[in-house]
C-alpha positions in Angstrom: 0.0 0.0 0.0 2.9 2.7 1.2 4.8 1.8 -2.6 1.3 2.5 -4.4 0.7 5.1 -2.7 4.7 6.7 -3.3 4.4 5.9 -6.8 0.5 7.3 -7.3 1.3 10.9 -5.9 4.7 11.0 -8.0 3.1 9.7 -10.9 -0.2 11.2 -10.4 1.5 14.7 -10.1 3.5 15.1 -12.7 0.5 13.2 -14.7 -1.0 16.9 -14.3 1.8 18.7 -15.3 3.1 19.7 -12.4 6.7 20.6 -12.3 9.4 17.5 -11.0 10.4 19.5 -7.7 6.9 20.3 -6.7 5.9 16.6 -7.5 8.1 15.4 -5.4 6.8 17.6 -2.3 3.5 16.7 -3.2 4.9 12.8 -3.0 6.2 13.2 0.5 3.3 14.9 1.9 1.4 12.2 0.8 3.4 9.7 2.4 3.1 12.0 5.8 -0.6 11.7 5.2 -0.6 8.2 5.0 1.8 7.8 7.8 -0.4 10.3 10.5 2.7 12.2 10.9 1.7 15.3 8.6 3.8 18.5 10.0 4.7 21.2 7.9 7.5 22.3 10.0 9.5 18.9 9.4 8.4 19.2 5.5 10.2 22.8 5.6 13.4 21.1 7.5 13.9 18.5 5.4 13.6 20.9 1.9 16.5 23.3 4.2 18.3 20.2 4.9 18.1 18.9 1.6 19.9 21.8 -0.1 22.3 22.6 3.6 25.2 20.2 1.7 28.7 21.3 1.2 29.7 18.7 -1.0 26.5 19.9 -3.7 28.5 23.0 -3.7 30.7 21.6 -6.5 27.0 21.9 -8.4 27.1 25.4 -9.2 30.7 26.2 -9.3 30.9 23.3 -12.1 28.1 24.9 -13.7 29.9 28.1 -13.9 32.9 26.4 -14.8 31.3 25.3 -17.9 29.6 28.3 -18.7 32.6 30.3 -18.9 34.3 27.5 -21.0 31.8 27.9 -23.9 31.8 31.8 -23.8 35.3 32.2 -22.8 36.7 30.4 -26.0 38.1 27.5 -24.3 35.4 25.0 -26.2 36.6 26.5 -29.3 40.2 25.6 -28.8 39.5 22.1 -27.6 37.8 21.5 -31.2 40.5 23.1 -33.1 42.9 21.3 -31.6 41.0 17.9 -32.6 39.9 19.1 -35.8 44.3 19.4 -36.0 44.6 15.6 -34.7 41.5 13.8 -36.7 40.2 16.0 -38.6 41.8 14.7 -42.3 40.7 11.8 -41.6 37.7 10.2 -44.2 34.8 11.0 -42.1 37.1 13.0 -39.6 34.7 15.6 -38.6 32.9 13.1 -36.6 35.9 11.6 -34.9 37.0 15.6 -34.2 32.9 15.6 -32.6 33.7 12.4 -30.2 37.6 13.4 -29.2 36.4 17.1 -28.4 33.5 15.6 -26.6 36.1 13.4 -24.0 38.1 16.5 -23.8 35.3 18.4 -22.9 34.3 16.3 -20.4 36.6 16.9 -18.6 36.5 20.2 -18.1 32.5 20.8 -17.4 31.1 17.9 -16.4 27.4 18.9 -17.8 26.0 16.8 -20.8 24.0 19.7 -22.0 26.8 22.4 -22.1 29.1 20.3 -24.1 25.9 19.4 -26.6 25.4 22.8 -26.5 29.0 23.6 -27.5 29.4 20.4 -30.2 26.3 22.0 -31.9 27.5 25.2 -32.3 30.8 24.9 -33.4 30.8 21.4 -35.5 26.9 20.8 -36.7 27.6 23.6 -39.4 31.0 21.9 -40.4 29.7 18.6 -40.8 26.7 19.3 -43.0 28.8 21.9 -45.1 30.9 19.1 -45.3 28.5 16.8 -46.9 27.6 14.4 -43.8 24.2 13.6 -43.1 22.3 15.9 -41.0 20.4 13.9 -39.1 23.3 11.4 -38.5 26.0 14.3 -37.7 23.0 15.8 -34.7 22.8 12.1 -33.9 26.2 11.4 -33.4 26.7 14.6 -31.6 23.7 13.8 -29.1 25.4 10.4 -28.4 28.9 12.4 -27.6 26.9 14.5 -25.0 26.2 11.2 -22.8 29.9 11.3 -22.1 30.1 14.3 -19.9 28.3 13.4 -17.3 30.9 10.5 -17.0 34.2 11.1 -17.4 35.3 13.5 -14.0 34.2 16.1 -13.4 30.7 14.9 -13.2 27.7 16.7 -11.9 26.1 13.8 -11.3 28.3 11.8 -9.2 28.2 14.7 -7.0 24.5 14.7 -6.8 24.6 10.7 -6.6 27.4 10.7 -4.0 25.4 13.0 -1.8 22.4 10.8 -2.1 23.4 7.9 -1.6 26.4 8.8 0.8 29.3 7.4 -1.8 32.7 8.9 -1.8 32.6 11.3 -4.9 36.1 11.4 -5.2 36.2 7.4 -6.1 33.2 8.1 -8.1 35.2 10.6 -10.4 38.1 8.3 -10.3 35.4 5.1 -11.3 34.2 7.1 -14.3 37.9 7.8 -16.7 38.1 4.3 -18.2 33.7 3.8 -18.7 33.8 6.9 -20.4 36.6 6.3 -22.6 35.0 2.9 -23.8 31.8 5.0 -24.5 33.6 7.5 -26.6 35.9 4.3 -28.4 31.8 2.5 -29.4 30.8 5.9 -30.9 34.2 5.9 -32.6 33.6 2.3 -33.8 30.4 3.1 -34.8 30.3 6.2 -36.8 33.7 3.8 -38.8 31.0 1.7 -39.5 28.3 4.0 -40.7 30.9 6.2 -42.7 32.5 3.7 -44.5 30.9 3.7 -47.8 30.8 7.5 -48.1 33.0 9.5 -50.5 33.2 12.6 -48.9 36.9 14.6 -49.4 38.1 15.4 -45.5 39.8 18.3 -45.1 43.4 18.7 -45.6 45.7 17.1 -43.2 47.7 19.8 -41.3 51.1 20.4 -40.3 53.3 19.2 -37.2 53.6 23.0 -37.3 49.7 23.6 -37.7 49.2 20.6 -34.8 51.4 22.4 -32.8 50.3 25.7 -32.8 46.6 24.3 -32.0 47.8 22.2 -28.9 49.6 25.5 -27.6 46.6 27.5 -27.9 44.6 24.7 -26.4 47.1 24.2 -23.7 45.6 26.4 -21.0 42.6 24.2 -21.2 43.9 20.8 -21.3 45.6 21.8 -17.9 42.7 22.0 -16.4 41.6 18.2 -16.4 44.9 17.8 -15.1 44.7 20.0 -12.5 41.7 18.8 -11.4 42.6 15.2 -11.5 45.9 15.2 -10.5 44.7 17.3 -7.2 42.0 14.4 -6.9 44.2 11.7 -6.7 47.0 13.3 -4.7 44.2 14.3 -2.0 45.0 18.1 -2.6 41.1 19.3 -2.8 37.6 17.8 -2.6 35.4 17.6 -5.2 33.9 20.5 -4.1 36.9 22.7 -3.7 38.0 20.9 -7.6 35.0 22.8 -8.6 35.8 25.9 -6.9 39.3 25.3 -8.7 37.6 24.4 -12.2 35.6 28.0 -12.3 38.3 30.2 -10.9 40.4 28.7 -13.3 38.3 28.7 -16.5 37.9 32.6 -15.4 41.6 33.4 -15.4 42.1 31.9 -18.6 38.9 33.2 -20.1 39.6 37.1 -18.8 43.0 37.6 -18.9 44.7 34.9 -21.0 42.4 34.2 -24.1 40.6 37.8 -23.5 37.5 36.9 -24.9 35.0 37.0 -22.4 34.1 40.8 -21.5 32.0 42.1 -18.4 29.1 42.1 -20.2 29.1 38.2 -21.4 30.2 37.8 -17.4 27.2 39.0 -16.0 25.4 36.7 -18.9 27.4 33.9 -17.7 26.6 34.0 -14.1 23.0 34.6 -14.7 22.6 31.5 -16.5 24.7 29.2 -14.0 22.7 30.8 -11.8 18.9 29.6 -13.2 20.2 26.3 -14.2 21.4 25.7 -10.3 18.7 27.1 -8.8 16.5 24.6 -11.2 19.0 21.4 -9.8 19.5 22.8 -6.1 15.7 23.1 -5.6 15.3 19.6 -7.1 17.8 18.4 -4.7 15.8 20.1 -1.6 12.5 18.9 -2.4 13.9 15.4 -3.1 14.9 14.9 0.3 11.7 15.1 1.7 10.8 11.9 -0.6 14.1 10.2 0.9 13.2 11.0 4.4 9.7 9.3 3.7 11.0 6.9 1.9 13.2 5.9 4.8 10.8 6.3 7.5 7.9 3.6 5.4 10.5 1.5 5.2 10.0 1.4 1.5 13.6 0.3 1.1 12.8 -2.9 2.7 9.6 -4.0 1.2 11.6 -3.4 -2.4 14.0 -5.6 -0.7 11.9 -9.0 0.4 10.0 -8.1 -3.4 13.6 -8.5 -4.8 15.0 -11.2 -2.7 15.0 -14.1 -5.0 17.7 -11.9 -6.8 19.7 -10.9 -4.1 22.0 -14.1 -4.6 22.9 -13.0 -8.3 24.3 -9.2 -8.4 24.1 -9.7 -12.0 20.9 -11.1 -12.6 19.8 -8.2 -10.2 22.1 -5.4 -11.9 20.3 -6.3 -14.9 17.3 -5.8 -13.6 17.6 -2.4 -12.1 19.7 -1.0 -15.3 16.0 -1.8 -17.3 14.1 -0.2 -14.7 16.4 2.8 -15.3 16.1 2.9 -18.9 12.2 2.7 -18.3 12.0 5.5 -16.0 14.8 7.4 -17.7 12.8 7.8 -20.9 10.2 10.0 -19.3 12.0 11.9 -16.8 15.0 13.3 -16.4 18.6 12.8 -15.1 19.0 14.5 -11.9 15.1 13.5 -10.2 15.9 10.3 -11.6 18.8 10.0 -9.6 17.0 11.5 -6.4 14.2 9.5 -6.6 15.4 5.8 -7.3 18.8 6.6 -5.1 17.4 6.2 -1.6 15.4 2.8 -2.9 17.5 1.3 -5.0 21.1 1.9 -2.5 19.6 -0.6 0.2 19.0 -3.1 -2.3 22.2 -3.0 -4.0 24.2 -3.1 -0.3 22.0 -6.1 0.6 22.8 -7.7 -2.5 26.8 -6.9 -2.0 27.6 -5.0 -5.2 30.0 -2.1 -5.0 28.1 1.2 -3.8 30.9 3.2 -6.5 30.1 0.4 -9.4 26.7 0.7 -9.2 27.2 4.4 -9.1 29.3 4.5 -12.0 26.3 2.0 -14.2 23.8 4.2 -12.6 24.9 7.4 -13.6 25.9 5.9 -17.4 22.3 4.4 -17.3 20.6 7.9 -16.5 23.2 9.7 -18.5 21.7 7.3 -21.7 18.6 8.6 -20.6 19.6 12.0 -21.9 19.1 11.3 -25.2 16.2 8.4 -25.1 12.6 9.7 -26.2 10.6 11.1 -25.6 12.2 13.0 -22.6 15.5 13.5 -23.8 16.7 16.8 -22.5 20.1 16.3 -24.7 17.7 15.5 -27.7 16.0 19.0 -27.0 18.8 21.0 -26.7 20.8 20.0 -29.9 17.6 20.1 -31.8 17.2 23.6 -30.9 20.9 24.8 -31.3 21.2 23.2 -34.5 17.6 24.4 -36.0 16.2 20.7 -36.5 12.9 18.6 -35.6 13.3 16.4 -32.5 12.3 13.6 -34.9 15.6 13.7 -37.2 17.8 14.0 -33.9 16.3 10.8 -32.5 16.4 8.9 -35.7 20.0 10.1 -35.8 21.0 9.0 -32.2 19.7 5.6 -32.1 22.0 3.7 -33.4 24.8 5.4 -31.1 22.6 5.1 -28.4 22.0 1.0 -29.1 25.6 1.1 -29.1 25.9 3.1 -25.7 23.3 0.2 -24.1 25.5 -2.4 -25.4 28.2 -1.5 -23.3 26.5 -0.7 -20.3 25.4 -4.5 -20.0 28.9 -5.2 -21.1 29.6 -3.5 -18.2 27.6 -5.3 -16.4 28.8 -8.7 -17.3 32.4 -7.6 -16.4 32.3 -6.0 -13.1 36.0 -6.0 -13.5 36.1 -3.4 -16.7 34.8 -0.8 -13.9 36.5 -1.5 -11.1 40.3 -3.0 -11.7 40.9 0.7 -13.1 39.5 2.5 -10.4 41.3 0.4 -7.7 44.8 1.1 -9.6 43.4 4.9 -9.7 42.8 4.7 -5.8 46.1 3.3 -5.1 
């Protein structure tokens, strides 16, 4: 009765249209009213509490961080310089679209800024080019799973927080899943390019690559910065984040001189809605987890499951559909806050790594970005590149089938995950 009920008020609200964060509210009142224990004063704490988090600090300033990178010019300079590496290649424009994409992933973090960015700068150059439209938006739709993935990652921090996982290991976790991602899309755009005729652009210099690495240099250091001060236990996440924004500033403002006061002020507005949007998500969330804790929810998911519990696999499987369900009509972050707090008891119980499930489960609701019909990736490089949400997703499928196909690889080979990561720890 308390899961129907759960699921009918989440369900039922945003059924009406009612916005995620407010569904969620609506959800944990619900289970307040069910439980006689309805007090609006320990609704308000828990939505304070919920957002009273040091660690979601990194939220914002990584948002900023990536902000300033497409306005600043350090985007640009990470595509020149693959356009220098790849980019005479036959079909070389699309390999340029997946290399910038793991660059750039490392230096935001956010799956829409880097869509965002690949739109803009290579969409154009591909179809002037003479590659298929629809396959070029599809291709670059499929590179935008990626940053969520490889570190920084906005949502391992929101994961971590949920489900009380060290984010540093998270970031570490996620290098070598999201470099196999970006190697399938490699492998597959090969294989849908092969038969095309299409003259690449000229192959460039040493001379020409060198110049482009030295004026991409200032931010390729910043992955390495970031990293490096990760591993050696120099900053948290959070203060990486704090790092990755004063950083992208400096470089932005006073080395590459292309972002005036006036873009600033853009800048900081827009990191600002889009946190404000995640941070009040994060708030009203917790007063769902709080509930969800005090039915016991956890545990009746648990005895439902228990014939599983003896096979992680079997049971990994199962929970990496359920994600793929849910993350085709909702989105990545209240998918993460929602199923977190059920799913973390279960997976503990069952004795799978809490990082390794984090790294599946943010690839799984990362994949989700570009699934239909709630694919926020989808929507955003649909709009930036002028198209119908139709031709994207016909475009992105068969990355995307790809993308699946090595998340159950994944989840097959535990070891692909975690042998990596334990080297990265040590």
């Amino acid at each position: 009765m308390t899961i129907a009920i759960f699921l009918g008020a989440l369900l039922g609200a945003m059924a009406l249209g009612i916005p995620i964060a407010f569904s969620l509210l609506l959800c944990g009142a619900a289970l307040m009213w069910h439980l006689n224990m309805f007090d609006p004063q320990i609704l308000a704490q828990n939505v304070i509490e919920g957002a009273n988090s040091f660690p979601l600090l990194a939220v914002p300033f990584f948002m900023l961080a990536g902000e300033i990178m497409n306005a600043g010019g350090l985007s640009k300079r990470i595509v020149d310089f693959a356009m220098a590496l790849v980019g005479h290649v036959r079909g070389g424009l699309g390999y340029v679209t997946i290399l910038a994409a793991c660059l750039l992933s490392a230096l935001s973090g956010s799956a829409i800024a880097d869509a965002a960015a690949l739109t803009a700068l290579l969409l154009p150059m591909m179809v002037k080019a003479g590659h298929d439209k629809t396959r070029s938006a599809g291709l670059i739709a499929a590179c935008g799973v990626i940053g969520p993935i490889i570190p920084p990652s906005i949502g391992f921090v929101i994961f971590g927080v949920a489900a009380n996982v060290s984010i540093s290991k998270l970031f570490l976790a996620g290098i070598f899943p999201g470099l196999l991602l970006g190697a399938s899309l490699w492998l597959t755009w090969w294989w849908l390019t092969r038969k095309e005729q299409l003259a690449p652009p000229p192959r460039q210099s040493a001379q020409q690559v060198w110049v482009a690495l030295r004026r991409a240099s200032w931010a390729l250091m910043l992955p390495v910065i970031i990293l490096v001060g990760l591993r050696m236990g120099v900053f948290t996440p959070t203060e990486a984040a704090v790092v990755a924004a004063v950083y992208a500033l400096f470089v932005a403002t006073v080395v590459y001189r292309e972002l005036s006061i006036k873009q600033l002020v853009d800048v900081f507005i827009a990191s600002a809605r889009t946190t404000s949007v995640v941070m009040f998500l994060v708030a009203a969330a917790m007063v769902s987890a709080w509930m969800i804790t005090v039915a016991q929810l956890p545990s009746q998911v648990i005895s439902l499951l228990q014939p599983f519990l003896d096979n992680p696999k079997l049971l990994m499987a199962m929970i990496m559909i359920l994600v793929i369900i849910v993350g085709t009509a909702m989105d990545m972050t209240p998918t993460i806050l929602i199923l977190t707090p059920v799913l973390m008891p279960l997976v503990k119980a069952a004795g799978i790594d809490p990082v390794y499930f984090g790294v599946l489960f943010i690839i799984n609701n990362s994949i989700g970005l570009v699934t239909p019909p709630v694919g926020t990736v989808l929507n955003v490089v649909a709009g930036v590149g002028r198209m119908r949400i139709d031709d994207v997703t016909r475009g992105v499928m068969p990355f995307m089938l790809v993308q699946l196909l090595v998340m159950f690889l994944l989840v097959l080979f535990p070891d692909l995950v975690m042998v990596p990561a334990r080297w990265l720890y040590n």
